[in-house]
Phi, psi and omega in degrees: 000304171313287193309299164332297152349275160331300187323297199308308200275033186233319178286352184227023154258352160279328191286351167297293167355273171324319165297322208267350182278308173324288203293347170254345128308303163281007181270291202298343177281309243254299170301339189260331147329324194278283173328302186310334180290300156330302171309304170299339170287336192298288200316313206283350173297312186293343197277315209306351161314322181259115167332304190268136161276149172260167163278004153299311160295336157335307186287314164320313175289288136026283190274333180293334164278338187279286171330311198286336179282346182288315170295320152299306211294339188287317202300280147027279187314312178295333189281293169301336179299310166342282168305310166308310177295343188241002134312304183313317199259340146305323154321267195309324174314290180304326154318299197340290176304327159309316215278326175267355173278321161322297152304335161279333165294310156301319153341280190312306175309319172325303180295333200265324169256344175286347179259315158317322184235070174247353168273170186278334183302305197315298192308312188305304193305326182300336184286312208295337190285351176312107184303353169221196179284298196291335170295337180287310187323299194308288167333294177300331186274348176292319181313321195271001192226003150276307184333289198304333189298286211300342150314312168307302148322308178297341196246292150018263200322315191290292116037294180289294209325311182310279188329290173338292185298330193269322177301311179308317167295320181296336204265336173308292165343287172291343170296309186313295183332270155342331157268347175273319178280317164325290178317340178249346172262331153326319183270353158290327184306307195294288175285010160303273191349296193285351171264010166259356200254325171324299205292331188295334185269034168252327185299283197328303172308312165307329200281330172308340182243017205300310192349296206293302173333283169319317135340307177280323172289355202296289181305299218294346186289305180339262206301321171311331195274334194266000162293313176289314202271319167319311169300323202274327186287305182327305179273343146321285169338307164274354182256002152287331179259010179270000174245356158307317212289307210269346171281011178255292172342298157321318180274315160328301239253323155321309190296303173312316191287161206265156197278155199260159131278138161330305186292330171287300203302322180311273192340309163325151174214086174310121169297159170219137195274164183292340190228112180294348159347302179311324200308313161275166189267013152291312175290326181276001185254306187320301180294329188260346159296317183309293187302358186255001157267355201302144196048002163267001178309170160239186183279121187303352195226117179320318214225145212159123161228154177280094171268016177194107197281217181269112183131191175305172169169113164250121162350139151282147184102314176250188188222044165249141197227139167216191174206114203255125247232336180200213167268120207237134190240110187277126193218178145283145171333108165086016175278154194288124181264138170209148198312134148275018171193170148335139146175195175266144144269099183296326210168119202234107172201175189256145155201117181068071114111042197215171184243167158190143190264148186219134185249135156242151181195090224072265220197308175264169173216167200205129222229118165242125183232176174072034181264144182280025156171196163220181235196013211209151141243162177279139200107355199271124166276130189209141170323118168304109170138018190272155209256139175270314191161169188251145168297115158296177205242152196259170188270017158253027191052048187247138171287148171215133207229161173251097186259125207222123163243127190251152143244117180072249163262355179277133178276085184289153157275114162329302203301334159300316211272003196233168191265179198275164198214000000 
């Protein structure tokens, strides 16, 4: 019974544990959720200076709902975790309690034969009657060792009560909890409600501008398609003088190296790099440092949201529909753009009066557009965080940048690859 005993209580100070680390994950998820909120409430104070909504603000209104649904579905986690524990400690309680009525019923029989034979005539006789020396020994260590049960019993019993008594307060306890979280999530509930009622009149208002929008969205395709043949001439360009590089690299090396027999070249198994990018052990370090950063990167603009993601994408509210080539980022006005990694400046060019810059670094490359100059030449090798150029200004006067990621021709979305914000 003791050792069960134990059991129980040892098994339910880890599964205490185990909980309390969980439930302190989601209080930390539950806060950086919170922060995020906050932040974003700051950027739409700053949009709301300007009389028209934008798709900055929109995008702003958006993620603050997104968020806010995030903020429920964790409390939701909490909640249920809540309730699991306090089935569990019904449960146990209720074991407990079996379990001390049991003990107190053996107990009780103990006393009941131990006041029967509680006189010393009783104890002697029981010795003496013993047909040998070692049977008394044997009698007497049973006596002593009947003692220690009902001692044992006794400390059991005190052993549950205790036990008993800290479940019964943890599960009061864990009830209150469970209604202070219900009661925050009701009130998450309630302002979901008003950032939906927010957002529709950001909708509305858009929908009040669709022309205008459309209009503006017109140009940025205009300009997005000739930002991709700028990016697509560039990186061709480099991936043309990297394979002049490496076939000349190769033919030195032919020339130089002692001659082979048929057999050893059958026997070779030559590498061949995944990239011709790749090809110096610059590139290939270079390149595999990028990917081993992937989603720690940083935001090319200190202060900053995604007013248009990677991809497909329609207005809401409205019937404008595009396909945005990277990430397009509402920043301040003249705000400092800087590289997210190591790399080269590859390539320095215009499109529709705005600058961009395209860095290589490796096998990728990473394209800031809509700057109002750069602060770079091409050929310049430069450090992540180095300031590039300043944001040019959108037409609701917001600084705004085109952030563009390739590997080689191919076209990634940034936003896996940059930290969450």
């Amino acid at each position: 019974m003791l050792k069960a005993i134990v059991t129980f209580f040892f098994t339910f100070v880890f599964l205490g544990s185990l909980f309390a680390q969980t439930s302190e994950e989601l209080r930390k998820q539950q806060a950086e959720i919170q922060k995020e909120i906050n932040e974003l409430k700051q950027s739409l104070q700053s949009t709301r200076k300007n009389k028209k909504a934008s798709l900055g603000q929109l995008a702003l209104v958006q993620k603050k709902i997104r968020l806010r649904e995030q903020a429920i579905n964790n409390i939701s986690n909490q909640i249920d975790m809540i309730q699991v524990t306090i089935s569990q400690s019904r449960n146990d309680i209720i074991r407990l309690k079996r379990e001390l009525d049991t003990l107190k019923a053996q107990y009780e029989k103990s006393v009941v034969y131990a006041y029967k034979n509680r006189s010393n005539y009783d104890f002697l006789n029981f010795v003496f009657s013993a047909s040998s020396f070692n049977d008394a020994l044997k009698r007497v260590e049973y006596l002593k060792t009947y003692r220690n049960y009902r001692q044992q019993q006794a400390e059991n019993i005190h052993i549950t009560q205790n036990t008993l008594q800290e479940k019964i307060v943890g599960l009061e306890l864990t009830r209150k909890e469970k209604d202070e979280i219900l009661q925050k999530q009701e009130k998450e509930k309630h302002v979901l409600v008003d950032e939906k009622r927010e957002k529709d009149e950001v909708v509305s208002k858009l929908k009040a501008r669709e022309k205008e929008i459309n209009s503006e969205l017109t140009a940025k395709a205009k300009a997005d398609k000739k930002l991709r043949d700028g990016i697509a001439a560039a990186v061709r360009r480099e991936m043309d003088k990297a394979r002049i590089a490496a076939a000349a690299a190769a033919k030195k090396e032919e020339a130089t190296a002692p001659k082979t027999t048929n057999k050893d070249v059958a026997s070779s198994k030559p590498s061949r790099p995944k990239s011709v990018l790749e090809a110096t052990p610059e590139g290939a370090i270079i390149s595999a440092d990028f990917e081993k950063n992937k989603g720690r990167l940083p935001w090319p603009v200190e202060k900053g949201n995604i007013k248009i993601h990677f991809g497909s994408y329609k207005i809401e509210g409205t019937s404008i529909i595009g396909n945005n080539p990277g990430l397009t980022l509402e920043t301040d006005a003249g705000a400092s753009v800087r590289a997210i990694f190591d790399g080269e400046v590859t390539a320095i060019f215009d499109v529709e009066g705005s600058t961009n810059v395209l860095i290589k670094h490796g096998k990728y490359f990473t394209t800031y557009g809509n700057l109002s100059g750069a602060s770079v030449s091409k050929g310049q090798k430069i450090n992540a965080g180095q300031v590039i150029g300043k944001a040019a200004s959108n037409a609701d006067g917001n600084g705004e940048i085109e952030f563009v990621l390739m590997q080689e021709n191919r076209n990634l979305n940034p936003e896996p690859w940059i930290k969450r914000r």
